[in-house]
C-alpha positions in Angstrom: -15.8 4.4 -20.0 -16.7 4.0 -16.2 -14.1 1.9 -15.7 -10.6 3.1 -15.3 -8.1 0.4 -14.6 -5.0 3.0 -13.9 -7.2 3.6 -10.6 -5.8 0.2 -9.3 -3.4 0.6 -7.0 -0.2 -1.6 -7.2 -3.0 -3.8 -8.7 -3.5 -6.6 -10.9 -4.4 -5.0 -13.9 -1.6 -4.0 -16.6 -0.6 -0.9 -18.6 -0.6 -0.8 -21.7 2.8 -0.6 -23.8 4.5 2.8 -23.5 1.6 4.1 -21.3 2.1 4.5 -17.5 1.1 6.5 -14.1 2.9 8.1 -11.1 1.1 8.9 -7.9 2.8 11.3 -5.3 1.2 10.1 -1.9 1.3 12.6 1.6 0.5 10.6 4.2 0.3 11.6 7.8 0.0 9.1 10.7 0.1 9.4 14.2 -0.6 7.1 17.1 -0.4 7.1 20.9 -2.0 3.3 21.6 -0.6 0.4 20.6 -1.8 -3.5 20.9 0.7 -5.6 22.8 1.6 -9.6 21.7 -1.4 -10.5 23.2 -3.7 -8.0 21.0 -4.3 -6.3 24.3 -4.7 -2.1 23.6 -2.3 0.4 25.8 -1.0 4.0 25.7 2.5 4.0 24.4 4.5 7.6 24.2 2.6 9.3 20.9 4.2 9.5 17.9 3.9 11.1 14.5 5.1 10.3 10.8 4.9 12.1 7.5 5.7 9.8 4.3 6.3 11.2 0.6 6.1 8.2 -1.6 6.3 8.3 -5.6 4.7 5.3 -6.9 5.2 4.7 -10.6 4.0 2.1 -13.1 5.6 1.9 -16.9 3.9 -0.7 -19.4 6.9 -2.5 -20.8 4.8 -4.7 -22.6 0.9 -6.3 -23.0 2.2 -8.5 -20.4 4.7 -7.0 -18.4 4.5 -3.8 -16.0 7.5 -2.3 -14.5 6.9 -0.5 -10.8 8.9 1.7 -8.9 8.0 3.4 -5.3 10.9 5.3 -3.5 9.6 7.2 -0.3 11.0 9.7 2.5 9.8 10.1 5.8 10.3 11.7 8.9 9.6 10.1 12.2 8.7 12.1 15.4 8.1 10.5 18.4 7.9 11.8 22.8 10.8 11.2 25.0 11.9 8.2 25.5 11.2 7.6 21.9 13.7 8.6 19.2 12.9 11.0 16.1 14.6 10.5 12.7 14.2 12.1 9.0 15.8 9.7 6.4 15.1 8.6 3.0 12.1 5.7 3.3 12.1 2.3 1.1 12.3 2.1 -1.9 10.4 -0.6 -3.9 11.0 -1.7 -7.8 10.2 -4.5 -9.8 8.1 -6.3 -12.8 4.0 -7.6 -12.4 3.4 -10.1 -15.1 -0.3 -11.0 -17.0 -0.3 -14.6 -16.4 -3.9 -15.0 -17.1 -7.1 -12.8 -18.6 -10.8 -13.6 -19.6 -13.6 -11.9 -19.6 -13.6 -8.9 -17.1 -11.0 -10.7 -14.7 -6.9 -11.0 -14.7 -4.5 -12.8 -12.7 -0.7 -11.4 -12.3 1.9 -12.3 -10.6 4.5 -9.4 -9.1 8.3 -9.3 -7.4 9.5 -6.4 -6.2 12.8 -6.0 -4.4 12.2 -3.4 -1.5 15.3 -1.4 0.4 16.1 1.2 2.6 18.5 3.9 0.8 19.8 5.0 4.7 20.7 1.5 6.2 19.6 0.2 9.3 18.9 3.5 10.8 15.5 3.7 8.9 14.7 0.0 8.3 13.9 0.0 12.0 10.9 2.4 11.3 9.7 0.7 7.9 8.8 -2.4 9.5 12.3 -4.1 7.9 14.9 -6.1 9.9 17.4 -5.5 8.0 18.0 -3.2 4.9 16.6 -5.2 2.1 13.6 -7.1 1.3 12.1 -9.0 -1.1 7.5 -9.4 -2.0 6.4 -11.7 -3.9 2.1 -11.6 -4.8 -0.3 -13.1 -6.8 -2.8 -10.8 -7.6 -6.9 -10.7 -8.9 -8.4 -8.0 -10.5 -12.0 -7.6 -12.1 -14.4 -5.2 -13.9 -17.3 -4.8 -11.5 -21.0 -2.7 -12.0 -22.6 -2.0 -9.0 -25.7 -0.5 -9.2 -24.7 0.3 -12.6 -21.8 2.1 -11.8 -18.7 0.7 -12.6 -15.7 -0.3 -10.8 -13.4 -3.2 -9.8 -12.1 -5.4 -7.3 -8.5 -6.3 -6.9 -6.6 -9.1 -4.5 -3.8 -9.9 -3.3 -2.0 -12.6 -1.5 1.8 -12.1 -0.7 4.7 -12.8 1.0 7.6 -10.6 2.3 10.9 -11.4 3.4 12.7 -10.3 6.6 10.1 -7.9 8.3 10.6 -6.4 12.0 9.2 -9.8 13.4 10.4 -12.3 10.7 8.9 -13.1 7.3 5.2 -12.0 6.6 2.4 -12.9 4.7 0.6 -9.9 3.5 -3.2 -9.6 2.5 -4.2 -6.5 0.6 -8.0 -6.1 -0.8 -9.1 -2.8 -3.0 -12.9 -2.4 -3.7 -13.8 0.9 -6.0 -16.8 2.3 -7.3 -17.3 5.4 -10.0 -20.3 6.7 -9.0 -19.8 10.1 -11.0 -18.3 10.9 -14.0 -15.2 12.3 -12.4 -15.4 10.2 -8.7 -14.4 7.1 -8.1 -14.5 6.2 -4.4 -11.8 3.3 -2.6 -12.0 1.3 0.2 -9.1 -0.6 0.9 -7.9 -3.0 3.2 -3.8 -3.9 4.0 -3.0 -6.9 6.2 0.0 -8.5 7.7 0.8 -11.4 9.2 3.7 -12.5 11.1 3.1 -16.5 11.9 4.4 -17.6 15.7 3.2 -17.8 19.0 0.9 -15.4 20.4 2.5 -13.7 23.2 6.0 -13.9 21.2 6.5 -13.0 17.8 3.5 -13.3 15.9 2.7 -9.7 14.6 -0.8 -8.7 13.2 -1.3 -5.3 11.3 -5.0 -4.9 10.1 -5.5 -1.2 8.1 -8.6 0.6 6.4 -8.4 3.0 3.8 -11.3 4.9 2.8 -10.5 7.7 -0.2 -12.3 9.7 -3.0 -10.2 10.1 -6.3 -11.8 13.0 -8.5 -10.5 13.2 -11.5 -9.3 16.6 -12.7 -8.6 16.2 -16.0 -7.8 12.2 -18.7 -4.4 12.5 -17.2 -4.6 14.4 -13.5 -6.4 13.6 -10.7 -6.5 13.9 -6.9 -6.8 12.0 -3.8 -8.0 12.5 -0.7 -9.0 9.8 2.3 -8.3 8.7 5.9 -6.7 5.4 6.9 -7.0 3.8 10.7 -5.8 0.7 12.1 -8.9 -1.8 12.9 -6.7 -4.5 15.2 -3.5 -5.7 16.0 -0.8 -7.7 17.6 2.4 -5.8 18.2 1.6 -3.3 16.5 0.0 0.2 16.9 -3.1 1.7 16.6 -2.6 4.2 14.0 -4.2 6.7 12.4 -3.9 9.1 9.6 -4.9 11.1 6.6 -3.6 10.9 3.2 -3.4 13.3 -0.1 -2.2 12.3 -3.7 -1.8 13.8 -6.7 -2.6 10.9 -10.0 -0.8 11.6 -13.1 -1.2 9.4 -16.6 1.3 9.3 -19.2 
């Protein structure tokens, strides 16, 4: 089929019982500008981070899917700035089919996300203290385009306790198989810290463009680029990324 539905991300579709996928994610992100609490853009010291993140879903049943994403990182950043290597956060919990018809699903997901090494690393994974907890609701659909398939997939959310208080998050993931083997993502990840501009409100706006080629049914790889469109404290990153896709 053109339509693969273990290509969706953390997504609202379901496995199927017994079935499941990991994806082992490099990512590499740098950034030496940063936009202040006013969404202005300046030069902050540069700084550099490598993440290694296992994301794994397990169908438990038709309805339920477990998820599981532990990470590591290492953070290096220019005097004054401080660098650090420490286990990242780690992120498990159950999405639930709470409605399906026709090509679309709605699910619901709660995950509890932590950080492993304490307070020394929550201050890099955008966590004021060392544990979390994201709720979503989450849209998927079976799209053609051009008679190619595909799909889209939403999400609304919230998080608890982030670096600037709690956060509503807005992810979108539109794919397209336009080859056998290809399918092509472009996804967008947004957060939202509500409060006064020129305080604490927080804006984190992220593109990811990336090809998946599938090697074999069960391997495939991943290759893409993600930047930072706008902000509010927050930086201007940049980055690539690399995954390896294994079905089960």
């Amino acid at each position: 089929a053109c339509f693969a539905p273990g290509l969706a991300w953390a997504g609202a579709f379901m496995q199927a019982p017994g079935r499941g996928q990991v994806i082992a994610e490099l990512a590499f992100a740098e950034a030496d500008i940063a936009y202040d609490a006013f969404g202005r853009a300046g030069a902050i010291p540069a700084w550099r981070k490598f993440e290694l993140s296992t994301y794994a879903e397990y169908g438990l049943t038709e309805i339920v899917t477990l998820i599981g994403d532990p990470s590591w990182f290492t953070f290096r950043a220019k005097p004054p700035g401080v660098s650090r290597t420490r286990l990242g956060a780690a992120e498990a919990g159950p999405r639930v089919r709470l409605l399906e018809w026709g090509e679309g699903v709605v699910s619901a997901q709660a995950t509890a996300r932590v950080a492993p090494a304490g307070r020394a690393a929550a201050a890099y994974l955008d966590m004021r203290e060392s544990a979390q907890v994201d709720v979503r609701l989450l849209y998927g659909r079976k799209t053609e385009v051009f008679g190619f398939g595909g799909y889209v997939d939403l999400q609304i959310g919230f998080r608890t306790r982030a670096a600037f208080g709690h956060q509503l998050r807005f992810d979108a993931t539109w794919a397209v198989r336009p080859f056998e083997r290809t399918t092509l993502m472009l996804q967008s990840f947004t957060a939202i810290n509500p409060g006064r501009l020129g305080d604490r409100f927080m804006l984190s706006q992220k593109l990811k463009a990336s090809m998946v080629y599938d090697v074999t049914e069960a391997l495939s790889l991943q290759l893409g680029g993600l930047m930072a469109m706008r902000g509010v404290n927050s930086a201007a990153e940049r980055g690539i990324v690399a995954a390896v896709w294994w079905k089960f």
